[in-house]
C-alpha positions in Angstrom: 16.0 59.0 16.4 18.2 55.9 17.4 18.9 52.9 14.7 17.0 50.0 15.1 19.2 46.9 16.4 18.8 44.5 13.1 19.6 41.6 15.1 16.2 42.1 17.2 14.2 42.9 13.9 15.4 39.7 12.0 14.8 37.6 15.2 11.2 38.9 15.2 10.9 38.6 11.7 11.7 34.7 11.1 10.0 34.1 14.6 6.8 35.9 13.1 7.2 33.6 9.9 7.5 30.6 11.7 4.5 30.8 13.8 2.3 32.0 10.7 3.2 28.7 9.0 3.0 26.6 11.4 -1.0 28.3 11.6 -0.8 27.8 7.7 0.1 24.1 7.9 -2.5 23.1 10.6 -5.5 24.6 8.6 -4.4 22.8 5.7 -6.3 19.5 4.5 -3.7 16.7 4.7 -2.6 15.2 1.3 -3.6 11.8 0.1 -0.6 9.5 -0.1 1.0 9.4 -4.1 -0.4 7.4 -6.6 2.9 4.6 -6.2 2.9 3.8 -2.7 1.8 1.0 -0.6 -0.4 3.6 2.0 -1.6 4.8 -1.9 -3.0 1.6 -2.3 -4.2 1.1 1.3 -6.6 4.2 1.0 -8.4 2.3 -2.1 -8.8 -1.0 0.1 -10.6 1.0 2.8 -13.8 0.0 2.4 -12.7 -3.9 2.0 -10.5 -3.8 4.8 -11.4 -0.9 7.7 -9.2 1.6 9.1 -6.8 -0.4 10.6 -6.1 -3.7 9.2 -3.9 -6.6 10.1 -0.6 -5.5 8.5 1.0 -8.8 6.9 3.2 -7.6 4.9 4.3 -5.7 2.3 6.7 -6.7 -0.4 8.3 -4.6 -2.7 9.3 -6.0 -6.4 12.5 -7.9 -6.3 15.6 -7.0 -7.5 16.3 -9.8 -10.2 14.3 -11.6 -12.1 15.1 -14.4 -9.5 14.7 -13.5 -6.1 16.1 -15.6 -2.9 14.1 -18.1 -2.0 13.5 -16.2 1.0 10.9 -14.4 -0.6 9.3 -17.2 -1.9 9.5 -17.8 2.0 7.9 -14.6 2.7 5.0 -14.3 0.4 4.1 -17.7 1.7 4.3 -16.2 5.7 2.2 -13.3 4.0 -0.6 -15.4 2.7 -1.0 -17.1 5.4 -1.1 -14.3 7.7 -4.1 -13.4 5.6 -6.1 -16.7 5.8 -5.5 -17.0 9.5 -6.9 -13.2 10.1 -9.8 -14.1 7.9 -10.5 -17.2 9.6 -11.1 -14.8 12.5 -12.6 -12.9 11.3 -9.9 -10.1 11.5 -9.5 -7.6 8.5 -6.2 -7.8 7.5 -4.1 -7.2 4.0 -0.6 -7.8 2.4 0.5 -6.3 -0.8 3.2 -7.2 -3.4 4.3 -4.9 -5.7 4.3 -6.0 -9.7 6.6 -5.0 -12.8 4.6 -2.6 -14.3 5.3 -1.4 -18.0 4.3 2.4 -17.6 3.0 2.2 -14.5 3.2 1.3 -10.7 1.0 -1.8 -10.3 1.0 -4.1 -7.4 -1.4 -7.1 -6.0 -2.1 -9.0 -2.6 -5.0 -10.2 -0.6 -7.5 -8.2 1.8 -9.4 -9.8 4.4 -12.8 -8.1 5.4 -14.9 -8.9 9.2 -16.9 -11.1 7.3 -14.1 -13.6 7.1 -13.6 -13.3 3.1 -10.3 -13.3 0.9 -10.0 -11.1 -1.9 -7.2 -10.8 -4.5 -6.6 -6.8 -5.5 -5.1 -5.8 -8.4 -3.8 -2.1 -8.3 -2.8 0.2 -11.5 -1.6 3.7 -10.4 -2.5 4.9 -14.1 -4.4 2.5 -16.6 -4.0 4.8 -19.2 -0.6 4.0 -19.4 0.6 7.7 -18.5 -1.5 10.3 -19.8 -2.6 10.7 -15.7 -5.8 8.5 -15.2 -7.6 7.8 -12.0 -5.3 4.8 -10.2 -7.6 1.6 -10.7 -8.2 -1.3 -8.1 -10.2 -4.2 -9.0 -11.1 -6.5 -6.4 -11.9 -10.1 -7.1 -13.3 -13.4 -4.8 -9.9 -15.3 -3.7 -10.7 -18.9 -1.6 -7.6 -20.7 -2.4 -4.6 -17.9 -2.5 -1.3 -19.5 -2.4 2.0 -19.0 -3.6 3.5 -20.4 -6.5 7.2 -21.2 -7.5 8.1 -21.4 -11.0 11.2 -20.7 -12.8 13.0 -19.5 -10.0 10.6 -17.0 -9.2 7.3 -16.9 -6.6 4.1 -15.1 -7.4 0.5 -14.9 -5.7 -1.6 -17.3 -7.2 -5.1 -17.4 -6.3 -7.8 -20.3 -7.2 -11.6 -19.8 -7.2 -11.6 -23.3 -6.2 -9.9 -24.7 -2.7 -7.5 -27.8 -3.1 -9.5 -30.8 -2.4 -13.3 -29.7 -3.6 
């Protein structure tokens, strides 16, 4: 009997594993984004905003307490990316993430095809840890704006336009 050459059996055998988990990885169901992402949040705002919404812009929490006034700058561009898709009508969203205390939370505006601003407010656990359900609550916006206080910039949003 002649010795198997090991060189051809370990080829075979990591070939063989590779093709049975590439099989492995196309029959299984893809995995929902994690609780603390933006895409996380996107998934929730699905049936506000459509499949593919008007990206306009996603802003992650600054750095200091005071950020540049570039983001001020930026939030502002955001918002009115938002009003100007809704206008036409165009579904579109922007999100801003938040200091949370125990959790990831965020905000921003969605616009649907029927032309409407809404201010979400996202909370990837309520329960303050002990692994709730994220939460999104999703609330009438006609005035959203940004506001610059104390060397910082927030989405505000009015029930009420300026000028009514």
């Amino acid at each position: 009997m002649s010795r198997p050459n090991w060189r051809e059996v370990i080829t075979w055998a990591v070939m063989l594993t590779m093709v049975a988990g590439l099989g492995a990885r196309e029959q299984s169901p893809p995995q929902p984004p994690r609780s603390n992402t933006p895409d996380s949040v996107l998934a929730r705002l699905r049936q506000n905003v459509g499949v593919s919404p008007l990206e306009c812009g996603r802003h992650a929490r600054p750095a200091s307490l005071t950020p540049p006034d570039g983001y001020a700058d930026a939030l502002t561009a955001s918002v009115r990316c938002v009003i100007d898709a809704a206008a036409m009508r165009r579904p579109s969203w922007m999100f801003v993430e938040l200091q949370g205390i125990d959790s990831w939370v965020s905000t921003g505006l969605v616009s649907g095809a029927d032309g409407v601003v809404q201010r979400f407010f996202y909370d990837s656990d309520p329960s303050g840890g002990s692994g709730a359900e994220p939460y999104v609550q999703v609330t009438p916006c006609e005035a959203p704006a940004v506001s610059r206080r104390n060397g910082g910039a927030s989405l505000e949003c009015s029930t009420t336009p300026a000028g009514r």
